[in-house]
C-alpha positions, 0 to 999 in steps of 0.5 A: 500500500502506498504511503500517505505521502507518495505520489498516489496519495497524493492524488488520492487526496487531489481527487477528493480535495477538489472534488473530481468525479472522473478519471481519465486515462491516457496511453500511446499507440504504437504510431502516435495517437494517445488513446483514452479510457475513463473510470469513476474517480471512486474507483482509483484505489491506492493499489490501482497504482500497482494493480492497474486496469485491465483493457484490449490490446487487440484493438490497438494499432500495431499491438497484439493479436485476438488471441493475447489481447488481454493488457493492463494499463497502471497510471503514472501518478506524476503525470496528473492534469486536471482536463479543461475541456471535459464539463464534469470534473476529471483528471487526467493520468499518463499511463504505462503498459504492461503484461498481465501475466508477467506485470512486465512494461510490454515491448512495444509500449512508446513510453516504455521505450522513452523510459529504457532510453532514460535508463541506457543514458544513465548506464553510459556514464555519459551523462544522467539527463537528456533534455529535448525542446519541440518547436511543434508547428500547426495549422489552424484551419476554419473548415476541413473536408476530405473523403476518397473511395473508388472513384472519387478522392478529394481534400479542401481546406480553407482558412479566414487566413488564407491568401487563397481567399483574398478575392471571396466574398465574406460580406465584407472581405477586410483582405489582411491574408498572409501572404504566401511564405509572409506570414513570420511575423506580422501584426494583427489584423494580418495576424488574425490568431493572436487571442486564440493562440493566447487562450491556448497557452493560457490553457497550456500554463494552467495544466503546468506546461511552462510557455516561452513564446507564441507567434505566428508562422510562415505559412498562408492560412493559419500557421503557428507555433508555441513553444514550450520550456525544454524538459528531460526525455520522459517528460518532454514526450509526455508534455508534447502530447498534452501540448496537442491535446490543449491546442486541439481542443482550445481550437474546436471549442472556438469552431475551429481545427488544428491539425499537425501534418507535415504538408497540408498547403501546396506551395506554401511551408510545411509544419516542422518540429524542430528539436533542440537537445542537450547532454547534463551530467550531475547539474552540468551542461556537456554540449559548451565548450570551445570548439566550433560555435562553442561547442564541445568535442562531446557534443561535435560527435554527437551530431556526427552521430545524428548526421551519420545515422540520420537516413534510419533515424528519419523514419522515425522523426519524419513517420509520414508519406506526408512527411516527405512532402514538406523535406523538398528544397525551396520551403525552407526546409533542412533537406542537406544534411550538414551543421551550422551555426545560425544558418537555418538551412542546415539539418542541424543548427547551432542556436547562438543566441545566448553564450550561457553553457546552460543554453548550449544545445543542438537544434535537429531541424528534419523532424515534423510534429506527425512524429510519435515523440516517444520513440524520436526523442529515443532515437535522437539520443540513441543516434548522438549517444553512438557519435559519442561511444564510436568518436563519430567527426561530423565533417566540416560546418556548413556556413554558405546558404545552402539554397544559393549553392550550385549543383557542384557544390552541393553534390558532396553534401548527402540529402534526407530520403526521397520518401517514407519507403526510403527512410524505412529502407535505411532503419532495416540497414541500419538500427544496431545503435538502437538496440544498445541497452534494449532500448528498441528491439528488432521486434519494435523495429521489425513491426514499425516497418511492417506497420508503415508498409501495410497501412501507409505506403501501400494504400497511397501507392494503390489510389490514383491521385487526384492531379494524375488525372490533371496529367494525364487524363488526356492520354 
């Protein structure tokens, strides 16, 4: 039984303090959606933090067969938030999977790959703690439409945003639409998001994620981003999940929608997540030091450990056929995969905007907000981890504009895959450096490839797209 000041008693006594009636509990799918399942907060128990709830796994993507489905769900007590958006009282717990005849973490569970990287890292003596900051971007769309079948396949978005919409007819149209590519960082009334992106950290900060700026972002038609206080691994993952969830809701509570795909515009810039990270051990930053941008050795071969890797490590930071649609040169996008300081068109940038060795970091520019934050954030790390152990040298910096180089010049600097079944392709090739310490295990790897093949790659590759038919209808 817990004591009366652990973690669980401690929500025990939210709970009845404030009067919560439901409890809800969240969990990761495999690919990256969380999913939920709610109990009268009369029936959390003290041992429900040991014992945990029983559910099926059966009916969760890339999880178990008919035959085992039987699993069990036990509640993370340091995760609780008290849902906003719910109208009866409820609380809201991130919640760990296990095997109910053995109460071991199942394999395939996100978080518990998060956790085991935790782990590895400590086992190292490297360093104790990971930190990882996501720049998440998203689109906020007033209406979306897309259904496909046999015959027929479309997709419309529309946004009051939109530059796309300057000539309609809105009774009255006050014009102010960001122009393509122009929408980083206008005032309003051009900026026509700004008290929805403040309700939505204000949503943010009462549920005890720390803000460090909103603003709008590039992009036509409602592009943003809100930026969060970086956090250790486990942690980082487990807030960017309720990062999405508060913006989504904050979003369809004021009769509009947020989507985080990579690619949703044609023309105009994708959603990116760029992920800042950094090695501590003992309280102390690992990554200053007085190498190139003020770096140290440890942290020059960590990024050749990413660079060196980066082709596998992409199929988990960039998951989508869509994904690949926002890596093409021309939208601002880190297609050359080098390193810099400042430059903004190198894969991984050196932030220089501050000479604290507190705020010394790296700044992965490939990965998008469809990524499962569970395992990326692992597999960053994993990829820095081997730079580090094998001595990996990240080559020279990239300091030219890459979208100014020449064909000549560019040849010798390698690119991201062309697409999800290339990226696939490589994390086959290439993944004993994620399986140190049993982070991820050749069951993992084996099944997210089969997964993305079966249920992405090969459905888009069997429907006709709709500007095929612009091509070649005629022939």
């Amino acid at each position: 039984m817990a004591k009366a000041s652990s973690p669980a008693q401690k929500v025990l006594s939210f709970i009845k303090t404030n009067k919560i009636q439901f409890v809800d509990f969240k969990f990761m799918d495999f690919p990256g959606q969380w999913q939920h399942t709610t109990i009268p907060s009369s029936e959390l128990k003290e041992e429900s933090f040991e014992d945990g709830f029983g559910f099926d796994g059966s009916s969760i993507r890339g999880w178990k067969s008919i035959n085992e489905s039987d699993m069990l769900i036990i509640p993370d007590p340091e995760t609780m938030f008290v849902d906003p958006f719910i109208q009866v009282p409820t609380l809201s717990l991130t919640c760990d999977v296990f095997e109910p005849a053995t109460k071991e973490k199942y394999s395939r569970c996100p978080r518990n790959i998060a956790q085991k990287a935790d782990a590895y890292l400590k086992s190292t003596g490297i360093a104790d703690t990971v930190y990882f900051g996501p720049e998440a971007e998203f689109f906020i769309f007033d209406d979306v439409r897309f259904d496909s079948g046999p015959n027929f396949s479309f997709y419309s978005l529309d946004s009051i945003e939109g530059k796309w919409n300057s000539g309609r007819v809105e009774n009255p149209n006050l014009g102010y639409k960001p122009r393509y590519k122009e929408g980083y960082f206008p005032v309003p009334p051009t900026d026509q998001l700004m008290d929805i992106r403040n309700e939505m950290v204000q949503n943010l900060i009462n549920v005890g994620i720390e803000v460090e700026a909103q603003h709008h972002e590039v992009a036509s038609g409602g592009q943003c981003e809100i930026d969060m206080k970086f956090k250790p691994l486990l942690r980082a993952a487990d807030q960017l999940l309720m990062f999405k969830y508060i913006v989504k809701n904050t979003a369809k509570k004021n009769g509009k929608t947020v989507t985080y795909m990579p690619k949703p515009i044609y023309g105009d810039n994708g959603s990116g997540m760029h992920v800042h990270t950094s090695l501590w051990l003992k309280g102390k930053p690992l990554f200053a030091g007085g190498g190139y941008a003020g770096l140290s050795e440890l942290a020059l071969y960590f990024i050749g450990g990413i660079l060196k890797h980066a082709h596998s490590l992409i199929a988990f930071t960039n998951p989508t056929t869509n994904s690949f649609k926002r890596l093409v040169p021309g939208y601002e996008a880190p297609v050359n995969l080098a390193y810099s300081q400042r430059n903004r068109s190198a894969s991984i940038r050196i932030p220089m905007y501050s000479s604290s060795p507190k705020s010394k970091r790296i700044e992965f520019r490939c990965p998008d907000p469809a990524a499962n934050p569970y395992l990326a954030f692992s597999a960053i790390m994993m990829a820095g981890l081997d730079g580090i152990m094998n001595r990996i040298d990240p080559g020279e910096p990239l300091e030219k504009d890459i979208y100014d180089m020449s064909p000549e010049e560019l040849k010798d600097v390698p690119s991201t895959p062309e697409s999800l079944g290339h990226a696939l392709k490589a994390l086959a090739e290439d993944h004993e450096y994620l399986l140190k310490g049993d982070v991820f295990t050749e069951d993992v790897i084996r099944t997210w490839i089969d997964y993305k093949i079966e249920k992405e790659i090969k459905p888009m590759a069997l429907r006709p797209h709709p500007h095929e038919f612009e091509l070649y209808f005629d022939v």
